[in-house]
matplotlib code that plots the C-alpha trace (Angstrom):
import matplotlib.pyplot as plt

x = [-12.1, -11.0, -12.4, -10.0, -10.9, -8.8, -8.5, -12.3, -13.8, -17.1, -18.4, -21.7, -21.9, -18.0, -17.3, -15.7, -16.9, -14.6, -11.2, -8.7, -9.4, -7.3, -7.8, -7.6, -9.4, -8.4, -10.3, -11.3, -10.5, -12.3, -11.0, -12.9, -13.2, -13.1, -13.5, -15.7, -19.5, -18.8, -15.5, -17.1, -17.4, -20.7, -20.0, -17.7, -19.7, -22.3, -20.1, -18.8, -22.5, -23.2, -25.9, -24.2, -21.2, -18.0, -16.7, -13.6, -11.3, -12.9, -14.2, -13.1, -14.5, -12.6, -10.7, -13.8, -14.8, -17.9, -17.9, -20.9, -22.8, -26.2, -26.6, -29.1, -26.3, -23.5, -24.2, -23.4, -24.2, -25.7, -26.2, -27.3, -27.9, -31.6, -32.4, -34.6, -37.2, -40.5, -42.6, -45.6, -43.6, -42.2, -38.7, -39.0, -41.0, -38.6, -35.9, -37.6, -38.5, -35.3, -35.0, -38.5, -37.6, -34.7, -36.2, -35.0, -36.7, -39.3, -37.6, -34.1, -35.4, -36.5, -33.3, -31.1, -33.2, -33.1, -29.2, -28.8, -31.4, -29.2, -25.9, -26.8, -28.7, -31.9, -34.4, -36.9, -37.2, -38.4, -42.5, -42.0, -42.5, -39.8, -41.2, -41.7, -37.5, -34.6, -32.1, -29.2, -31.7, -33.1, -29.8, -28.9, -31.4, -30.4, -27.2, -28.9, -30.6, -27.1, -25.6, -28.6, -27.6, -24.7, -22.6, -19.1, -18.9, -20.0, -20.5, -21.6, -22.5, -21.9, -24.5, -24.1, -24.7, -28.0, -27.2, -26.3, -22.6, -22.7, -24.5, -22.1, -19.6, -20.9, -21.8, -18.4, -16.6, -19.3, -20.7, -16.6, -16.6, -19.9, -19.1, -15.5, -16.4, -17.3, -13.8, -15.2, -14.0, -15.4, -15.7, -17.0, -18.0, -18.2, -17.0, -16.4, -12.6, -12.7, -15.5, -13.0, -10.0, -11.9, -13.4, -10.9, -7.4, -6.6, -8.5, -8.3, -9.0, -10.3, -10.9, -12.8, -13.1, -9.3, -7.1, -5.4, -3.4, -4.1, -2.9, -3.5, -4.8, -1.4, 0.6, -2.4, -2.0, 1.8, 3.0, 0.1, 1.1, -0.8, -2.0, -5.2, -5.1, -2.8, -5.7, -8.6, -6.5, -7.1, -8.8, -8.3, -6.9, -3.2, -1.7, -0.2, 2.6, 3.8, 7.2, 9.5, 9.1, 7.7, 7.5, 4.5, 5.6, 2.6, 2.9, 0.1, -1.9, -0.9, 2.7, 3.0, 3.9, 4.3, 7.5, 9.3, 11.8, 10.1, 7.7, 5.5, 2.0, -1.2, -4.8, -7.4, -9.6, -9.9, -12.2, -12.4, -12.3, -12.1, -8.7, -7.3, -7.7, -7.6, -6.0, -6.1, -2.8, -1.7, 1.9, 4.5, 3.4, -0.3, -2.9, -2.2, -4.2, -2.3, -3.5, -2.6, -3.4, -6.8, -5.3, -2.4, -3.3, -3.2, -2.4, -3.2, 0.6, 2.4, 5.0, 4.8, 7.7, 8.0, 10.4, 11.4, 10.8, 7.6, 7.0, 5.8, 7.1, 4.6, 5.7, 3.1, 2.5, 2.1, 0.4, 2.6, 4.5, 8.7, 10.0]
y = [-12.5, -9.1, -5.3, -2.7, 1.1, 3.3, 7.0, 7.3, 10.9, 11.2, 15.0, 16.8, 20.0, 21.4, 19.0, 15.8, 12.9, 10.3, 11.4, 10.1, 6.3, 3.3, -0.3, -4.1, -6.3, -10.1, -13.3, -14.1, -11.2, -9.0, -5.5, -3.7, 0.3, 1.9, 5.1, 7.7, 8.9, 10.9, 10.1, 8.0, 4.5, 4.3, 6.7, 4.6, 1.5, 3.1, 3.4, 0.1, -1.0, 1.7, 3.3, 6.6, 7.4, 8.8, 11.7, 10.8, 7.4, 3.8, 0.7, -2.6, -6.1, -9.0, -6.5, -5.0, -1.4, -1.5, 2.5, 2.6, -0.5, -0.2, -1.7, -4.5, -5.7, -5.5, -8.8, -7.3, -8.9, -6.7, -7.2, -4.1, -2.7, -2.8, -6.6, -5.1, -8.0, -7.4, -8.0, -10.1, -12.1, -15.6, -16.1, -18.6, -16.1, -13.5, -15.7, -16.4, -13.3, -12.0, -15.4, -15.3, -11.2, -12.2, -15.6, -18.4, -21.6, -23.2, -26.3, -24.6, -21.3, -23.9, -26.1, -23.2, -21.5, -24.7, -25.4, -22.1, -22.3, -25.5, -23.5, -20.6, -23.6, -22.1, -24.7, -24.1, -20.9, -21.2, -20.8, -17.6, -14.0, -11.7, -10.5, -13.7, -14.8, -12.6, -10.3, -12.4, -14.8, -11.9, -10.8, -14.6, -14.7, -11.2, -13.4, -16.0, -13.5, -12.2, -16.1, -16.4, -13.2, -15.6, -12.3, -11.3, -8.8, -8.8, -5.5, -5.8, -2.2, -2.2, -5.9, -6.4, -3.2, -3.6, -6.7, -6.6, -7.6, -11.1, -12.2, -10.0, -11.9, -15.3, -14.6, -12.9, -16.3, -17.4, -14.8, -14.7, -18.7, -18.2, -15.6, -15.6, -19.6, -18.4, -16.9, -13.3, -10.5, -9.3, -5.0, -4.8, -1.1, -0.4, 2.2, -0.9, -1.2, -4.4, -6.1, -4.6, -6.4, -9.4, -9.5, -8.6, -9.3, -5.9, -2.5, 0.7, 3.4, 6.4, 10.2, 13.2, 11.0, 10.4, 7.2, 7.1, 4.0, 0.4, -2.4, -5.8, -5.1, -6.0, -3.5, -1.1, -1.4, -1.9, 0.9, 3.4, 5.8, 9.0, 10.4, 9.4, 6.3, 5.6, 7.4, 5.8, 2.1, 0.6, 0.6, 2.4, 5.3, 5.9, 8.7, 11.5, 13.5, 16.7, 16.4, 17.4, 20.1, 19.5, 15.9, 13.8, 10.9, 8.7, 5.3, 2.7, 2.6, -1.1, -0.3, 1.7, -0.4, 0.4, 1.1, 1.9, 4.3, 5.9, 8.9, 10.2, 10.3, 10.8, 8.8, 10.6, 7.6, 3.8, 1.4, -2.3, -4.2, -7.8, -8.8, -5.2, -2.1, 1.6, 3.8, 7.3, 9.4, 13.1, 13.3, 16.1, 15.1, 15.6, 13.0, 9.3, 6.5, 3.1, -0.3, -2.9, -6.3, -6.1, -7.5, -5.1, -2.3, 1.1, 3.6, 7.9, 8.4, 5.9, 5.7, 4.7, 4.0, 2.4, 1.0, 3.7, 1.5, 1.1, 4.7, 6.1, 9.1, 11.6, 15.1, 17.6, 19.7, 16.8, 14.4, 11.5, 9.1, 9.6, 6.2]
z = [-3.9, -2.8, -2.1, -2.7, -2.1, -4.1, -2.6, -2.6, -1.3, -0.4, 0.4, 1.3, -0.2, 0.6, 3.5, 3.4, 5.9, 3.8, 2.3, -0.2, 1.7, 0.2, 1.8, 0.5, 2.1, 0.6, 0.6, 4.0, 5.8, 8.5, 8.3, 11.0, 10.3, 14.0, 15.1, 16.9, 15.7, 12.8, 11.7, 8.3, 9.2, 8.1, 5.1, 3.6, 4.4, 2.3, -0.5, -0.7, -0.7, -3.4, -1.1, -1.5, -4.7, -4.1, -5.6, -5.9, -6.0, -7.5, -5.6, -6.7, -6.1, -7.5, -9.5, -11.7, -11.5, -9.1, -8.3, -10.4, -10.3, -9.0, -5.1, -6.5, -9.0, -6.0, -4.2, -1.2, 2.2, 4.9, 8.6, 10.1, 13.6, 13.2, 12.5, 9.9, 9.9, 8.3, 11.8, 10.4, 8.7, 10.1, 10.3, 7.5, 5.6, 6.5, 5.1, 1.5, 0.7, -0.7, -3.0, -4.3, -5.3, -7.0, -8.8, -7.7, -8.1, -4.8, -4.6, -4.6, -1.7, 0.4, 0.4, 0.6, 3.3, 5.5, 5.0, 6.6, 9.2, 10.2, 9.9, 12.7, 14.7, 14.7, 12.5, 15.9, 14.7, 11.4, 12.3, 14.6, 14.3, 15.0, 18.0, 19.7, 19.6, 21.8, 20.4, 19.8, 17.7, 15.7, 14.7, 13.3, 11.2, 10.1, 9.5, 7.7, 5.2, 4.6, 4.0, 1.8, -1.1, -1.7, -1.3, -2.9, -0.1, 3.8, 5.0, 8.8, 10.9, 14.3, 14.1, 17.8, 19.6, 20.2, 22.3, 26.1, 26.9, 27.7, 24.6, 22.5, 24.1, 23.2, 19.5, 18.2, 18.0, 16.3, 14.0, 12.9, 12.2, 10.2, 8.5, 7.6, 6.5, 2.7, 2.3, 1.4, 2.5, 5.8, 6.3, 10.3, 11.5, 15.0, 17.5, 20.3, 20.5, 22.1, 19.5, 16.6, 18.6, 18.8, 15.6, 13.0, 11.3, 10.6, 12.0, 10.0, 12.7, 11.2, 12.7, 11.0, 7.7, 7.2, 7.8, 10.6, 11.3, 9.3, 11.5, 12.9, 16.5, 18.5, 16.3, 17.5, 20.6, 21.2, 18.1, 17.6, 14.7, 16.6, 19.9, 18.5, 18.0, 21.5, 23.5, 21.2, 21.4, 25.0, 28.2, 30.7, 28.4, 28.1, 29.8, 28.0, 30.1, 28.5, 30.7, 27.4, 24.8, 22.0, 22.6, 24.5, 26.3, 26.7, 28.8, 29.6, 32.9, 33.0, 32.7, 35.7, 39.0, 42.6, 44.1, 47.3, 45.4, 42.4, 42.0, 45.0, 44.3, 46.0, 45.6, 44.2, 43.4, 43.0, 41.2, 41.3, 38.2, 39.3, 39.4, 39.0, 40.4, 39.0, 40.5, 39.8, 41.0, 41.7, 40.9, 39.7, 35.6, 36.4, 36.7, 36.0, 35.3, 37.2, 37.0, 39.6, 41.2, 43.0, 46.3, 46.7, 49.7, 48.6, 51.2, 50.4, 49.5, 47.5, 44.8, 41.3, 38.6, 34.8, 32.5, 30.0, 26.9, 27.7, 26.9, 23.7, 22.0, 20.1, 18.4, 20.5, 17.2, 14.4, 17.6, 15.3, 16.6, 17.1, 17.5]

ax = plt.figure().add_subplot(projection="3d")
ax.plot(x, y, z, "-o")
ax.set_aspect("equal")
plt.show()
């Protein structure tokens, strides 16, 4: 199976939120779409689902010409941010529904409603009401309804926000076993950097609608195509030194080290984060962003260096990458 957007272009009334897109996303596959609010993560997950139609460009699903096929007739598997769970309604109830509205037999909604219930380990569930289970269980059996539509297509947007840290932490490995299982390919929306690194193969970043950079999360990270993406890509945020003209050198916080002979800065401000530290410098290029081993001592004046190829090189007018 495979999903393939072919320079699709969605607008509202002259402006465009999506714009000449192309992805493939094969069998098996999470392709996350990441991005800031508004830059059409969501819009295009519409279209894929056929919620919205594009205006230009053709969506493909196992090579046929879905651009114009009718959401009911897409077989497309949603998990939402909103659990979307009728509230009087057990989670077994919850669970049938969708196979009783599309036909299927009694004998065969109950067998395939249990096998699923016994997939996402939660059969105890079964006789509760939405209200009466936590977060991260509400959004498995959101999960389960998905697994149940026996989907070509997963389209999942931004599932675990509405969960606190910890649990997010515990159900990505999980949700991605579950999920990517059925060999379908996977299209993951959020604006979480580090649940798009964790989650997915490949990540297509996207700003004001366009593409920016399609790439596996290291090549992200390590080769970003755009100022964009190298400020969007990481945590704490690159620095960006405007030392050359017409060129941006940017290098990570993590890459800058302390040294007896190198650059004299001053401390503006520090914050612990478990084993590191940031550090927030004054020095000749402006303010700089350093990240170093929690139990190092950090006096008011100290001095800072880096390994020239660990700098990136952007073009200050196109904001694209050099080398």
């Amino acid at each position: 199976m495979s999903l393939i957007l072919r320079n699709i272009g969605r607008k509202i009334n002259k402006n465009w939120i999506v714009r000449n897109l192309s992805l493939n996303v094969s069998d098996g596959e999470c392709l996350a779409l990441l991005g800031p609010s508004g830059c059409g993560k969501s819009s295009t997950l519409r279209l894929i689902a056929g919620l919205d139609k594009p205006d230009e460009g053709k969506i493909l699903i196992n090579n046929e010409d879905f651009t114009n096929v009718s959401p009911v007739d897409r077989r497309i598997g949603m998990v939402f941010q909103s659990y979307a769970l009728f509230p009087h309604l057990t989670v077994l109830s919850n669970l049938l529904l969708g196979l009783k509205v599309r036909g299927v037999n009694k004998d065969e909604q109950r067998r395939r409603v249990i096998n699923v219930l016994s997939i996402l380990q939660i059969e105890d569930l079964a006789n509760r009401l939405p209200a009466h289970i936590s977060g991260g269980q509400r959004q498995r059996v959101a999960l389960a309804r998905a697994l149940l539509r026996d989907p070509l297509v997963y389209l999942l947007d931004e599932p675990m926000s509405n969960l606190d840290a910890q649990l997010r932490e515990e159900l990505r490995p999980e949700l991605r076993r579950i999920i990517l299982n059925g060999g379908q390919p996977v299209v993951y929306v959020t604006h979480d950097q580090h649940e798009a690194m964790a989650m997915a193969d490949r990540i297509a970043v996207l700003k004001d609608g366009i593409l920016e950079q399609l790439a596996t999360p290291e090549e992200l990270y390590k080769s970003p195509a755009s100022i964009f993406v190298a400020s969007f890509i990481g945590r704490p945020q690159i620095n960006l030194l405007t030392n050359e003209p017409n060129i941006t050198t940017a290098i990570r916080p993590e890459d800058i080290y302390l040294s007896k002979e190198g650059i004299e800065s001053k401390l503006i401000y520090k914050e612990w984060l478990g084993n590191n530290q940031l550090l927030l410098l004054e020095t000749p290029f402006g303010k700089l962003r350093v990240l170093c081993e929690a139990n190092i001592r950090i006096s008011d004046n100290i001095k800072i260096n880096w390994s020239k190829d660990k700098e990136h090189y952007f073009d200050s007018n196109s904001k694209l990458r050099i080398n």
